[in-house]
N, C-alpha and C positions, 0 to 999 in steps of 0.2 A: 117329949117331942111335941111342937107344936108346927103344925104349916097354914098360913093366914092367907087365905086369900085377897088379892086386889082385882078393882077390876078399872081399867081409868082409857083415857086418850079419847079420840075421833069415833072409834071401829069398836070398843067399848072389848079393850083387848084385855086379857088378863094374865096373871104376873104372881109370883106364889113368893113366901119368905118362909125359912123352912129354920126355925130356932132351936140349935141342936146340940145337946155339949157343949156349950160355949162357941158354936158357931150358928153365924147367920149368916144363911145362903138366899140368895136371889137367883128366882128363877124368873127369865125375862124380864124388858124393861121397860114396860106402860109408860105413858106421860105422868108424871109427880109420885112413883114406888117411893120412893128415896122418901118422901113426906112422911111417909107410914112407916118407915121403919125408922124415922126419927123420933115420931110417936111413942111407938113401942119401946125405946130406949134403948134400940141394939144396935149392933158396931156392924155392918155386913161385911165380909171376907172377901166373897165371890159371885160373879154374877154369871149364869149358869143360859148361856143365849141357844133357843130350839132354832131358833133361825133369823139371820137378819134385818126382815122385811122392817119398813118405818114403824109399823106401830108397838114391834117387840123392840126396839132399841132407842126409842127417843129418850128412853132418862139413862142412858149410859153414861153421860159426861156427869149427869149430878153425881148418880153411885161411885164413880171415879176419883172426883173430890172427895167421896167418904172412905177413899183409899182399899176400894174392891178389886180383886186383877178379875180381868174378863176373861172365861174360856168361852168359846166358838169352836165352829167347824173349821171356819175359812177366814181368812185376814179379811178385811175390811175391804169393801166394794160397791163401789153406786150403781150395778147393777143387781144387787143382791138387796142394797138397803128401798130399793124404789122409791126413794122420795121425789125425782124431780116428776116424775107421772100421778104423786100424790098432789102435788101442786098444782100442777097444770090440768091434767084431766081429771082430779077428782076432787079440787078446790079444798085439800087440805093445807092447811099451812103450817107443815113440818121446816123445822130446819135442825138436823141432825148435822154435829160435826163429825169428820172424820177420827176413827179411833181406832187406838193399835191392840189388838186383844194381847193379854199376858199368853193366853195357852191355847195352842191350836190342836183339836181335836182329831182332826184327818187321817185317818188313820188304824186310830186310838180305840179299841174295846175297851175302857173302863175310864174314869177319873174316880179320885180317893178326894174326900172332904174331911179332914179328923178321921172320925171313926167311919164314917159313913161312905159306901163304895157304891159307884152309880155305874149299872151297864151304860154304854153307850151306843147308839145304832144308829145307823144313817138310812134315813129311810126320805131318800130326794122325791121327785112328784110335784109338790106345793112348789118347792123352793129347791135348788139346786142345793144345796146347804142345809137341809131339814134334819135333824138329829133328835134324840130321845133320851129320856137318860131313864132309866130301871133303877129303883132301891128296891131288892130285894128287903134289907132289915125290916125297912115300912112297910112294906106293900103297897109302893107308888110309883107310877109311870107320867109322866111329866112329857107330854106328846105332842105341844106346841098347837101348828096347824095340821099334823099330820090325820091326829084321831080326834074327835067332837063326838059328844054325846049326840048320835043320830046318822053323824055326816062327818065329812073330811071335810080336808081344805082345797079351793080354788085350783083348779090347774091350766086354767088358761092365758095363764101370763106367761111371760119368757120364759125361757125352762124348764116350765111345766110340763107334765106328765099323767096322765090317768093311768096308765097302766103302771107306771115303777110304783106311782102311790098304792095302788091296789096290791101288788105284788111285795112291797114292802110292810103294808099294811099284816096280812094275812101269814108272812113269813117271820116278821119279826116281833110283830105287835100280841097277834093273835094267839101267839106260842107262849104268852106270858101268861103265868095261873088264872083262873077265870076271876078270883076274887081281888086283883089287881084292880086298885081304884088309878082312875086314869083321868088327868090334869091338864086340861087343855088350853089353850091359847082365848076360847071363844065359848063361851056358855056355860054349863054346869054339870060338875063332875058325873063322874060313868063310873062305869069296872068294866074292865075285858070281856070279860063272860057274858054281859049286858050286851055288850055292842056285837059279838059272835050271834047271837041268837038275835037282836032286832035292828042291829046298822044296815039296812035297806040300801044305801048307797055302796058298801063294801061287798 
C-alpha cells in the first residue's frame, strides 16, 4: 500500500493517489495530479472528489482522458465548483469544464474500490457537498476541507455553515479511532486523536 501525496494549483490544495492491489485511486483533483501519476507509471481508476470547489477539481478532465470514472456527492454545478468568483473576485484564472460524475454518492454509506471499502460521510459546513471517505483497512480519513491539522474549512461562502461543520465534525469525524491519520484538502497530515485534544477551532 502506498498513498503519495501531491500538493499543486493556486490555494496550494492537495490531492492523494492511493496505489492498491492493482488499483490507483485519486483522491481530489489539484492542477496537474494527472502528471504524477503519470510519473509514477500508474493507470488511475477513480477519482474520489471531497468536494467540488475549483481547486479540488481542476484536473478532472485530464484524469478523464486517463479513463478514471468520477464519484462525487452531487452532479456537477457552478455553484458548488466556484470558479466564476475564483475569477473575478479572487484573480484566479481557472477554467474548469463541465463534467458528468460516473457515481453519485448522495445517499450512500460506503463505496467499495477492489478490495478496499471507504466509509462515506457527509459532513456539509464548508461546502454543501463536503464528504469524507473512512478506510478503516489503512487507517485513513481523507477529510478534504472539512478537517486540517489545527483548523477546518472556510464557512463563509454560500452554503456555508459553522455549525453543521462543527456538528459534523465532532459526530462523525471525531468518533473515528484516535489513531486515524487524517488527509486533508490543505496542509499536513494529523490523526483524530491529535485534532480532539488540540483543534482549538472545533
Amino acid at each position: 500500500m502506498a498513498i503519495i501525496s501531491y500538493t499543486g494549483g493556486h490555494v496550494f490544495t492537495n490531492g492523494y493517489i492511493i496505489d492498491h492491489d492493482g488499483e490507483c485511486i485519486v483522491v481530489d483533483a489539484p492542477a496537474l495530479i494527472h502528471e504524477l501519476v503519470k510519473e509514477e507509471g500508474l493507470k488511475p481508476t477513480y477519482l474520489l472528489l471531497t468536494h467540488q470547489h475549483f481547486d479540488h477539481t481542476e484536473d478532472v478532465e485530464a484524469l478523464q482522458e486517463m479513463g478514471v470514472k468520477v464519484v462525487s456527492h452531487s452532479a456537477y454545478s457552478e455553484s458548488l465548483i466556484r470558479q466564476k468568483e475564483a475569477r473575478e473576485n479572487w484573480g484566479i484564472p481557472v477554467n474548469i469544464k463541465p463534467f458528468t460524475p460516473d457515481i453519485l454518492l448522495d445517499g450512500k454509506g460506503s463505496f467499495e474500490v477492489g478490495s478496499l471499502k471507504f466509509k462515506v460521510s457527509h459532513v456539509p459546513g464548508h461546502s454543501p457537498d463536503s464528504i469524507t471517505f473512512y478506510c478503516e483497512e489503512i487507517g485513513v480519513v481523507f477529510t478534504g476541507d472539512t478537517l486540517m491539522a489545527g483548523g477546518c474549512g472556510r464557512t463563509d461562502l454560500p452554503g456555508g455553515s459553522q455549525e453543521e461543520l462543527f456538528e459534523g465534525i465532532r459526530t462523525k469525524l471525531y468518533t473515528l479511532p484516535d489513531d486515524t491519520v487524517s488527509l486533508s484538502g490543505h496542509g499536513e497530515a494529523t490523526s483524530i486523536g491529535n485534532e480532539k485534544e488540540h483543534n482549538d477551532f472545533v
